[in-house]
N, C-alpha and C positions, 0 to 999 in steps of 0.2 A: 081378080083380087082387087077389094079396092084402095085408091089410093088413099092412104093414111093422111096428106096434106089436106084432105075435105073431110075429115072426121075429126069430132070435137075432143080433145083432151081433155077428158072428167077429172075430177080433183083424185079418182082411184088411180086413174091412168099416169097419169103426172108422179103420184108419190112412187109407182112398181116403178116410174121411169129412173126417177131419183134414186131408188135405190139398185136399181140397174148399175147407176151410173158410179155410187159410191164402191159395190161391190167393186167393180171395173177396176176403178183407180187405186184399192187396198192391193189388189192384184198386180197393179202395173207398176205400181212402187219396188214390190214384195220382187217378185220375179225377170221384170223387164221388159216384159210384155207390154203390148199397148191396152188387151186390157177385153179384144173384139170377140178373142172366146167366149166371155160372158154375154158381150153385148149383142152378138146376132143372136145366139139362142133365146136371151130374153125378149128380144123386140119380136120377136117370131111369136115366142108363146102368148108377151102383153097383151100387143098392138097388131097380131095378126098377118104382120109383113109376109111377105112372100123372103126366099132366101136372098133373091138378089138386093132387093129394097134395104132388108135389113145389112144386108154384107157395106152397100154403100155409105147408107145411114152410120155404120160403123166406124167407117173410115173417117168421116169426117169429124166424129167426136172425140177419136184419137189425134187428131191435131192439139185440140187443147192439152188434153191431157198426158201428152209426151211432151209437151211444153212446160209444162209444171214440173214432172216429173225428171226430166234432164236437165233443167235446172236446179233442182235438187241435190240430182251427182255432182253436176256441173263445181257446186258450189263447197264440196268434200275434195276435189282434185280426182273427181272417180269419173271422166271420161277420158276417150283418147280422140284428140280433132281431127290428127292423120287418118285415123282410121276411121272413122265417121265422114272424110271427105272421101273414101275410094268406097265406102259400102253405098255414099249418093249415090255416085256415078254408076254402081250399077242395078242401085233403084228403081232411082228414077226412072231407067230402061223397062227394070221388069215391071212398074207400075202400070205402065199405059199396057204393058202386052195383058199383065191380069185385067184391067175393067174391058180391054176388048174380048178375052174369052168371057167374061161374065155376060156381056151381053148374047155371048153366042152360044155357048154349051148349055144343053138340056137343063131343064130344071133339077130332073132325078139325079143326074149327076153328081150335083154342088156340094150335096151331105157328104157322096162318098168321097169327094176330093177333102176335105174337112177331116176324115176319118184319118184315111191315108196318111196325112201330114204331119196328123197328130201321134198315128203309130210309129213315122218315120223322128220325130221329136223323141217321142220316151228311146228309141235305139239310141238313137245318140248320145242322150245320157249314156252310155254306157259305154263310149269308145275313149270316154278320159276320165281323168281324174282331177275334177271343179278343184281351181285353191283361191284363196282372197290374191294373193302377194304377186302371182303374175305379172310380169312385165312385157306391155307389146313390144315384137320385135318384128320390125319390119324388112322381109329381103325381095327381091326381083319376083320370087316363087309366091311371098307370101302376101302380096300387094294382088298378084292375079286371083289368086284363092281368094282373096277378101273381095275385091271386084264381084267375082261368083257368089258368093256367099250372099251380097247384094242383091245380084238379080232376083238369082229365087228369092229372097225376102220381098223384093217389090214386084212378083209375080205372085204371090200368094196377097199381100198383101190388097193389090186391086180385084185379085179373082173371091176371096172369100172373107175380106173386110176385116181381118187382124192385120194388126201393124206391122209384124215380122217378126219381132222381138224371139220368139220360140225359134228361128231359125238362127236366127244372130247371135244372140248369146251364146250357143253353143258352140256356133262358126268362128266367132271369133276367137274363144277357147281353144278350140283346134289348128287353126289357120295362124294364128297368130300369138298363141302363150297367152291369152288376156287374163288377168284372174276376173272373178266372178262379180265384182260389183264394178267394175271400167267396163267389162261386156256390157254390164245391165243398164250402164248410165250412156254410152254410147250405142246400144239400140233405141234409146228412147228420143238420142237426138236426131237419131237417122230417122225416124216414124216421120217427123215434123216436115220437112222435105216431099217425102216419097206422101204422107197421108196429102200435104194440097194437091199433088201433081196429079194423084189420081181423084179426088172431087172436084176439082174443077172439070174434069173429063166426064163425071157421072153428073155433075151439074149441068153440062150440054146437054144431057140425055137426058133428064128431069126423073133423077133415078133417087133423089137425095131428100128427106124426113129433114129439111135445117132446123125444124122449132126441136124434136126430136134430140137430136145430131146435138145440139148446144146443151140444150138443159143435161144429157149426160156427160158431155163433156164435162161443162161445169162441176155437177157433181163428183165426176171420176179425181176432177183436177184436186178436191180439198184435199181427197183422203190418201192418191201417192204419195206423199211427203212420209205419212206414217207406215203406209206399203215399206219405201227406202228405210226408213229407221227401226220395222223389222227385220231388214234384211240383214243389216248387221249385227242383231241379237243369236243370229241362229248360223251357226256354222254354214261351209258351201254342201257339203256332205250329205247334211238336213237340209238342206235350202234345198237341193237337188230331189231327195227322194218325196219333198212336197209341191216341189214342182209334177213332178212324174204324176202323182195322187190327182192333181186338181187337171192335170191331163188327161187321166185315164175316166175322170169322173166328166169330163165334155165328153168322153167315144160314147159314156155310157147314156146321158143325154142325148146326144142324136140319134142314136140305135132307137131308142125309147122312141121319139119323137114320130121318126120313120115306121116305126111298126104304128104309132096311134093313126097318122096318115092312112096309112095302106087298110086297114079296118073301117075306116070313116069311106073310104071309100071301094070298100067290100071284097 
C-alpha cells in the first residue's frame, strides 16, 4: 500500500477530503461521536488508505474536532468534568492497548471489529430509555462502571480510529443517569485526551496522514457547532433512532466495501 504522505493531494482529492471532514463534524455535533465512522471509510475509499492508516489518520483529526465540539457543550452547561475525569483515566488506558493491537492484528480482521462494535452500539440503544433532563449521579459503583466505560472507549478508539463517543454516550446513560446532550458534550471532551495520547503513539510509528489528519479536522471542527444545535431541535427518542440509521448505514458500507475487495481480488 502506498504511503499517502508521498502522493500529491489534487485539488479533487483535497475537496472529497473536505467534505469528508464537514460531513464528520455535522455528525459529531449531532450525535457525540468523534466523527471516525465516516472518516476511516472515506479516507479508504478517497485516498486509498489501507485500514490501519486511515484508523490512525482518524484519530488525529478528531482531536480538533472534539475540541470545538465540547466546547460547544461546554459553553450550554451540557458537560459533566467529574465524569469526564474518571472516563480519562480509563482512556487513556484503553488508548495505548488499541493502537498496540492495531499494529498487531490481521488486516482482515479490523472490518470485522468495526462491524461488531457497531452491532454492539445499535443493542444498546435499546437497554434505556435516552432523556434530555438526566442528572449525573455519581456512587462508589457508578465511578467504577464509568472508569470501564472508558476503557473500552479508548480501546476502540486507538484499535479502529473513532473517538468513542458511540460507546460513551450510551455508557454514560446507563452507568450514570446522564441525559442525552451532558453524555454527548462530555464524550467529546474525553476524545481530546484519549485522541493525542494515542497519535502520538501512532506518530512513533509513522502511521499518521497529519496534512490529511488537519485539513479534516478543520473541516469537521466548523460544522459541529451546527451538529450540537441540531441536537437540540430533535427529541432524544429521534436523536436515538437516527443515531441507530447512520449506524446501520456504516455495517452497510463496510459489508459493501469487503465484498468489492474480496472480487478485486478473485
Amino acid at each position: 500500500m502506498p504511503d499517502t504522505d508521498t502522493q500529491p493531494l489534487t485539488l479533487r482529492r483535497i475537496l472529497l477530503v473536505i467534505a469528508t471532514g464537514i460531513g464528520a463534524g455535522f455528525l459529531s455535533g449531532l450525535f457525540g461521536v468523534g466523527g471516525g465512522l465516516v472518516i476511516v471509510p472515506a479516507l479508504m475509499a478517497v485516498l486509498r488508505m489501507d485500514q490501519r492508516r486511515a484508523s490512525a489518520t482518524s484519530l488525529a483529526a478528531i482531536i480538533v474536532t472534539a475540541a470545538v465540539g465540547s466546547g460547544t457543550y461546554a459553553l450550554h452547561g451540557e458537560v459533566s468534568w467529574a465524569g469526564a475525569a474518571l472516563l480519562v483515566v480509563g482512556a487513556l488506558a484503553g488508548s495505548q492497548i488499541g493502537v498496540w493491537l492495531l499494529r498487531r492484528l490481521p488486516a482482515p480482521v479490523l472490518p470485522w471489529i468495526l462491524i461488531g462494535f457497531t452491532v454492539f452500539v445499535i443493542v444498546s440503544q435499546y437497554l434505556h430509555v435516552p432523556t434530555r433532563d438526566g442528572v449525573v449521579t455519581l456512587t462508589p459503583a457508578s465511578c467504577a462502571w464509568t472508569v470501564l466505560v472508558g476503557l473500552c472507549a479508548g480501546i476502540l478508539s486507538g484499535l479502529v480510529g473513532v473517538g468513542g463517543g458511540s460507546v460513551i454516550v450510551p455508557g454514560m446513560e446507563l452507568a450514570v443517569g446522564a441525559g442525552d446532550l451532558i453524555a454527548r458534550g462530555t464524550s467529546l471532551l474525553v476524545m481530546i485526551p484519549t485522541g493525542i495520547a494515542g497519535t502520538v503513539t501512532n506518530l512513533r510509528h509513522r502511521m499518521v496522514d497529519l496534512r490529511v489528519g488537519l485539513i479534516v479536522g478543520a473541516s469537521a471542527a466548523a460544522l459541529a457547532p451546527l451538529g450540537r444545535l441540531m441536537a437540540t431541535w430533535v427529541s432524544p427518542t429521534v436523536g436515538a433512532i437516527l443515531f441507530n440509521i447512520f449506524l446501520l448505514s456504516i455495517i452497510a458500507s463496510t459489508i459493501a466495501r469487503m465484498r468489492r475487495k474480496a472480487r478485486a481480488q478473485g
